[in-house]
N, C-alpha and C positions, 0 to 999 in steps of 0.2 A: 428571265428563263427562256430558251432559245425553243421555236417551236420547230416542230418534227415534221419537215414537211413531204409527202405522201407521193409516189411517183403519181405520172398525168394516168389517168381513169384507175388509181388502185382502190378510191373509194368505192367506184361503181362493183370492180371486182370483189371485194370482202361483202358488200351489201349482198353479192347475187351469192357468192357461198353460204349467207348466214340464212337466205331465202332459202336456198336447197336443202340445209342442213336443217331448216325449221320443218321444213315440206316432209323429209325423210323419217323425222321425229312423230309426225303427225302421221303421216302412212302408219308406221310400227303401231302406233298409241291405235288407229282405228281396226288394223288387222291383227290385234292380240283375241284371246278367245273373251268370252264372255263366262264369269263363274259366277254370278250369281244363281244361276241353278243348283250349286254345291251348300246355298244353304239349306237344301233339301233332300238332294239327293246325294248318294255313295258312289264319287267314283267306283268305275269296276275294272277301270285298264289306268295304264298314265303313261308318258312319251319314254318313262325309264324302262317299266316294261316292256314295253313293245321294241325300245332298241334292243334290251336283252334276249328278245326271243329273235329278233334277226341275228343278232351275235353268234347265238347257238345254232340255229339254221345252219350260218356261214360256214359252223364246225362242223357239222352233220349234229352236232348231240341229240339225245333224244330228248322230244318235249317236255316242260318239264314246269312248271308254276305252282310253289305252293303261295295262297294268296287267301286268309281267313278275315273277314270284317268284323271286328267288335266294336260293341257301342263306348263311349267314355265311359264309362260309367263300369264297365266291368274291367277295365283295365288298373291293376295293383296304382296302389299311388307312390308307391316306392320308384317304378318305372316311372312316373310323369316329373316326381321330383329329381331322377338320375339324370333323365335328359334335359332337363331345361338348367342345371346347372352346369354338363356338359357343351352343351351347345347355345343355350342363350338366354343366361340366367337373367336379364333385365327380359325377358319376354313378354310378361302381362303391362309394363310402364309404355314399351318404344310402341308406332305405329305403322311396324314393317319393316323397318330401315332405323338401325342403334346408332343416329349419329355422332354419339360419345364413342362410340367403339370404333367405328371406323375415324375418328379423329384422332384416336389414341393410337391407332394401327399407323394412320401412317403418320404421325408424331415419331413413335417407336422405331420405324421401318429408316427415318430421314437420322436419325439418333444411333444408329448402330448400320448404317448403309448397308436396309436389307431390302429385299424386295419386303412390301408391305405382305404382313400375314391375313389372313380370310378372316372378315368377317361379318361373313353372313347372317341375318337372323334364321331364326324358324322358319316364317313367313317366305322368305326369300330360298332358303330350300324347296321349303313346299311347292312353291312355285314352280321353281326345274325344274324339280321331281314329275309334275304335273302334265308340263306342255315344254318343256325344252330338252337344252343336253348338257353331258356334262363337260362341253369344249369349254374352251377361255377366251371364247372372240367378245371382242366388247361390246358388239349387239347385241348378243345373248344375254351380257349384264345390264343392260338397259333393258332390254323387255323380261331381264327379272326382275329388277327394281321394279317399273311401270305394275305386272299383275299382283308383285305381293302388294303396293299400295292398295290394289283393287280387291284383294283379296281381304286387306282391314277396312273397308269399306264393305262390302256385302255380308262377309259372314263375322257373326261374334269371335273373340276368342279360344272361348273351349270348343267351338266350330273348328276352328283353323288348328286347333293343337290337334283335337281326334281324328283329323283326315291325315296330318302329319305319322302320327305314331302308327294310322295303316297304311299307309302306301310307303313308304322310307327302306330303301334297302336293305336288308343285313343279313347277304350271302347271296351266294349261287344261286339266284330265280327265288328265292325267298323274301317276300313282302309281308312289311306290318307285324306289328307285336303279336298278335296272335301266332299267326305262324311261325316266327321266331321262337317263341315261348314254348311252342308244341315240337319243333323241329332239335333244337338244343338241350330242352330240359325236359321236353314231356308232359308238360303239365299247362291250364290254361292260363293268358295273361292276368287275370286274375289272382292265380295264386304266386305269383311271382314274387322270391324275398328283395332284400336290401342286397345283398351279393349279387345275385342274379342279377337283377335290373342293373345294377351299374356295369357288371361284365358289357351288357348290350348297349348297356348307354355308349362304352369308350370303345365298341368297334362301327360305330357311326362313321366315325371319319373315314375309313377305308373299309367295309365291310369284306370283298371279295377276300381282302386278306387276314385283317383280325375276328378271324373267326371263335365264338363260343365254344364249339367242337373240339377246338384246338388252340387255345388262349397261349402266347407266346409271352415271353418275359414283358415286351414292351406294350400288351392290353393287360396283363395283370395290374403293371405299373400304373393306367390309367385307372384299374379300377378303384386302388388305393386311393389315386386325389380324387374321385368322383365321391366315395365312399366318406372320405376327410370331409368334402364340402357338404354330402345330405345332412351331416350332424344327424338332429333327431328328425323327428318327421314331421317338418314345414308344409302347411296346408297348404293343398292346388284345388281347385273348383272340383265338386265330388257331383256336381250334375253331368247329366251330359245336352249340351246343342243339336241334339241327334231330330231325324226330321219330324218323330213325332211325340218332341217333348217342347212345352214352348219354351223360346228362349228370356222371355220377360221374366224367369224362372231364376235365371245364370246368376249363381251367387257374386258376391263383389271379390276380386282378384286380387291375391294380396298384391305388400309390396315388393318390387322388386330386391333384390339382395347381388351386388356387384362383389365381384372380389379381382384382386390387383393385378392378377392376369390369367390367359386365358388355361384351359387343359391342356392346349397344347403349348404354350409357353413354359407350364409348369413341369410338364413331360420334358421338353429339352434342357430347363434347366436341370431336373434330375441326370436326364444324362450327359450332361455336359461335367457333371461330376464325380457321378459314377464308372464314365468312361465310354456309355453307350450300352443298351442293354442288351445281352445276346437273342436273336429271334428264332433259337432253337424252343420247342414246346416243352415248357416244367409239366410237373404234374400239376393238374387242377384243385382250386383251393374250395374248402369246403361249398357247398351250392353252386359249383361250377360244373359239377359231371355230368355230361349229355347223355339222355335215356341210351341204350345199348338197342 
């Protein structure tokens, strides 16, 4: 076998890139924030917020944040089970980062020469959401990877779910299920049904546009596979990690539940059949009417 042999100092050259490139890595790893304080305390701002009120600024709009913190514990579980079968139903198994799912992504992606689809966990949301943005530079995905690890490190699980479900987009300056729930339906996240909670689960992905207020053919259609996938009511931890409850408490998590592919796969393959669904507003289906 014929050996490959390296132009003169190209070794030295790769050596000194893998040193910078190790150096660079180590910088990012020691200038990310510190969240071990979030297993005690409630965020009260996050970097998504704060882009959006510069956003608004920009526009002149007038200020404008609804932003209510609930404990776990009083958030419906119809919501906890809507969203983790939406966005990341092996949630209580992986440790930040599903890498079955991102194996299968881009398995899927080299199989059908597509760009590879997102797949992010919870954790790894939470994290933008927290302290990043919503660009696509690939430093940004590395120092999401890096904090969500750190984040399944400091804080428990039903920690990391109930900081999720309050700070998480869904609309116009509107953060967290409470506000959500008050803002679309009227009513507290607590009382929230099975219809409802999935509506909100399936405008996650684009919230600015799939709005509750105004549910378009193609978030109803989510709601449906959201809806197919709660089946009955599959238990999530009914404690909450909140900062003055212990967490040596946190019941045990069930198991995971995978299914063949993601909401949004199942979305396009509905339309890929259908023809595409029209994004003109039907009328709203029973528990969808936003208070007047």
């Amino acid at each position: 076998m014929a050996r490959v042999r390296l132009p003169k100092g190209a070794g030295r050259t790769l050596t000194g890139l893998a040193a910078v490139g190790f150096g660079c890595v180590c910088y990012v790893y020691l200038m990310l924030p510190d969240v071990r304080p979030l297993a005690r305390t409630n965020p009260s701002s996050t970097a998504f917020m704060r882009l959006r009120e510069r956003e608004a600024a920009a526009e002149r709009l007038p200020p404008r944040q609804v932003f209510r913190w609930v404990p776990y514990s009083r958030i419906s579980p119809h919501v906890k089970r809507a969203v983790l079968v939406a966005e990341d139903s092996a949630f209580w198994d992986h440790q930040g980062v599903d890498v079955e799912e991102i194996r299968r992504s881009i398995h899927d992606s080299l199989r059908k020469g597509q760009v590879p689809r997102g797949a992010s966990t919870i954790t790894q949301q939470l994290a933008k959401n927290l302290y990043l943005s919503p660009s696509y530079d690939p430093l940004r995905k590395i120092k999401e990877l890096i904090i969500a690890r750190r984040l399944e490190v400091a804080l428990s699980k039903t920690r990391i779910f109930e900081i999720y479900l309050n700070v998480i987009e869904w609309g116009d300056r509107v953060w967290g299920i409470e506000a959500a729930a008050r803002t679309y339906f009227g009513i507290p996240a607590a009382s929230l049904s099975r219809q409802q909670s999935a509506l909100l689960a399936g405008a996650i992905i684009n919230p600015r546009v799939l709005t509750p207020a105004r549910p378009t053919r193609r978030l109803l259609r989510r709601q449906q596979i959201i809806l197919a996938r709660m089946g009955g009511d599959r238990s999530t931890p009914a404690l909450a990690a909140s900062p003055d409850l212990d967490e040596a408490a946190e019941p045990a998590a069930p198991p995971p539940q995978r299914f063949p592919m993601s909401v949004d796969e199942e979305e396009a393959q509905g339309n890929d059949e259908t023809g595409g669904p029209a994004e003109s507003a039907p009328a709203a289906p029973p528990d969808a009417t936003p208070p007047a």
